[in-house]
Kinemage of the C-alpha trace (Angstrom):
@kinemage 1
@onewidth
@group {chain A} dominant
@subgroup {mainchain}
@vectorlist {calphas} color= white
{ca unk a 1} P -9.471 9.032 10.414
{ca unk a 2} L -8.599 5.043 10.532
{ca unk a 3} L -5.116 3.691 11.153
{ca unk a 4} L -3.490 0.801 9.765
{ca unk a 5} L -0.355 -1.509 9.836
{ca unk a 6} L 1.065 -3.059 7.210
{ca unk a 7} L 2.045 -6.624 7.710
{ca unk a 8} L 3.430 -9.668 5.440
{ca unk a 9} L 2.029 -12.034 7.767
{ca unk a 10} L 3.037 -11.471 11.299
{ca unk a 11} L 5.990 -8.918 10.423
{ca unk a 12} L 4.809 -5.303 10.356
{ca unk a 13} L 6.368 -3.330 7.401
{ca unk a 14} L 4.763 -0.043 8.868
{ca unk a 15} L 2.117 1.903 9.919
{ca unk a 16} L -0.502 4.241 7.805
{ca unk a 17} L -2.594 7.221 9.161
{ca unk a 18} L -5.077 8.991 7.269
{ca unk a 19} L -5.158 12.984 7.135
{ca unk a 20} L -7.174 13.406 4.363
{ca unk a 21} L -8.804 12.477 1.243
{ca unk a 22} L -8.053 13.202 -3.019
{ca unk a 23} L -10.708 11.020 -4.285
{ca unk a 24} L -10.959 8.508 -4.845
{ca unk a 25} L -7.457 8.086 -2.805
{ca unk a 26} L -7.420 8.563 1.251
{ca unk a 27} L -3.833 10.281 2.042
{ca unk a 28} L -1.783 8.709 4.951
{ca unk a 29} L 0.998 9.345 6.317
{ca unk a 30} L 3.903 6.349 6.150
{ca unk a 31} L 5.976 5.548 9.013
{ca unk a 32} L 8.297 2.465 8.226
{ca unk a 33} L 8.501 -0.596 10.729
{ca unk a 34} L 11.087 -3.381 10.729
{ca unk a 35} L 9.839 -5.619 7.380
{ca unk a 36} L 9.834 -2.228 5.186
{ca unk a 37} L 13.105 -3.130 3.205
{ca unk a 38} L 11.441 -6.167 1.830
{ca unk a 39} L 8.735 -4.647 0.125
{ca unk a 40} L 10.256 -0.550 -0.136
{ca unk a 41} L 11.810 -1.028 -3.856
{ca unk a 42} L 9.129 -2.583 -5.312
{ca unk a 43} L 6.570 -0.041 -3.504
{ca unk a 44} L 9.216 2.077 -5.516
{ca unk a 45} L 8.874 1.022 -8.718
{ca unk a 46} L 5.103 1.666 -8.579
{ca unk a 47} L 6.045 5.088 -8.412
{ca unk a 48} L 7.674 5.431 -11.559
{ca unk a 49} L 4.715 4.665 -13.573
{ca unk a 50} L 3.671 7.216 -15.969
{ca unk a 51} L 1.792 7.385 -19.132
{ca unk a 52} L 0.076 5.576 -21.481
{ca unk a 53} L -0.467 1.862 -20.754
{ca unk a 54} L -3.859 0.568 -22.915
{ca unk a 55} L -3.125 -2.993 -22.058
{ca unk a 56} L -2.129 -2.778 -18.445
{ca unk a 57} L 1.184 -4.994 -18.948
{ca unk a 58} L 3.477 -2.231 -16.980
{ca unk a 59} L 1.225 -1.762 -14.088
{ca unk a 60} L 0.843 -5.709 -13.876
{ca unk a 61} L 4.736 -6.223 -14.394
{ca unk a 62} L 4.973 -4.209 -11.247
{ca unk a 63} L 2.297 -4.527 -8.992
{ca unk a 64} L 2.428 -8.800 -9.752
{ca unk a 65} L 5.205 -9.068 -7.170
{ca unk a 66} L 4.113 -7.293 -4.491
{ca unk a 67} L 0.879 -9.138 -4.444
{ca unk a 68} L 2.578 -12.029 -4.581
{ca unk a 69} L 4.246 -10.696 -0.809
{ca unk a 70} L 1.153 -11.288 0.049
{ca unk a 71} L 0.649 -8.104 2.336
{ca unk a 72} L -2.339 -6.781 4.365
{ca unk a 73} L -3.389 -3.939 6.049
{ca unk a 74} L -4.403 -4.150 9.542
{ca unk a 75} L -6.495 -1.349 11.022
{ca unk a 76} L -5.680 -0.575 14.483
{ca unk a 77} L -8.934 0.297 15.799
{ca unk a 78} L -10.823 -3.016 14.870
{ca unk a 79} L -13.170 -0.791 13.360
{ca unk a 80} L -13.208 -2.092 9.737
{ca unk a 81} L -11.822 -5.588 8.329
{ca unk a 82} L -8.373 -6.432 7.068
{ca unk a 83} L -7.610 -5.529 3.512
{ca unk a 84} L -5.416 -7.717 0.931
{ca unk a 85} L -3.450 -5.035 -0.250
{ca unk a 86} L -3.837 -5.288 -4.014
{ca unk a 87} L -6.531 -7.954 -3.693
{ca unk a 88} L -9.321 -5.906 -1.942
{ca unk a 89} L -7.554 -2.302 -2.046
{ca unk a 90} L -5.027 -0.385 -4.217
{ca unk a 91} L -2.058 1.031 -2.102
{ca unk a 92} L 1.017 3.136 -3.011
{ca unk a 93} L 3.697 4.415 -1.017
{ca unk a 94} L 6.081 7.268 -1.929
{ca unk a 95} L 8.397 8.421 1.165
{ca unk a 96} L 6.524 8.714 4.097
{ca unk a 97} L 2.937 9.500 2.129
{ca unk a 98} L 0.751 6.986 1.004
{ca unk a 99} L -2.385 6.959 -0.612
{ca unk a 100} L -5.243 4.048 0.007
{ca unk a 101} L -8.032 3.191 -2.173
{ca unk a 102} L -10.456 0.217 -0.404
């Protein structure tokens, strides 16, 4: 299972290890790492989303700023590229789970 680190440029917000797989979602487990307060509230408020939304204005209302932070995912193996988190994969973090879609 691949490993990753999120970073906003060279600070690492944390680190993500896969353990499984819902599709089309990989699960990870989220350990925070010294840039996670900048990005943990808005990584919050993708949580909350829920229900109906045909034109896609709440989703982009709250996933517009944090790929604006401009974050990537790093894996630690060198085995695969970087990702642009929101750019080239979807990624949401609850706690310590997260769940990746690249």
């Amino acid at each position: 299972m691949a490993e990753w680190r999120l970073m906003q440029g060279d600070v690492l917000l944390g680190e993500l290890s896969e353990y499984g797989c819902d599709q089309p979602f990989f699960l990870a487990r989220f350990s925070p790492g010294p840039g996670w307060e900048s990005a943990e509230g808005l990584f919050g408020a993708l949580t909350t989303l829920s229900g109906p939304d045909p034109d896609g204005s709440q989703a982009a209302r709250v996933m517009t700023p944090l790929r604006d932070l401009e974050l990537t995912l790093v894996p630690t193996g060198g085995q695969q590229p970087s990702l642009g988190v929101f750019r080239n994969c979807v990624l949401r973090i609850d706690g310590d789970t997260a769940r990746l879609r690249y």
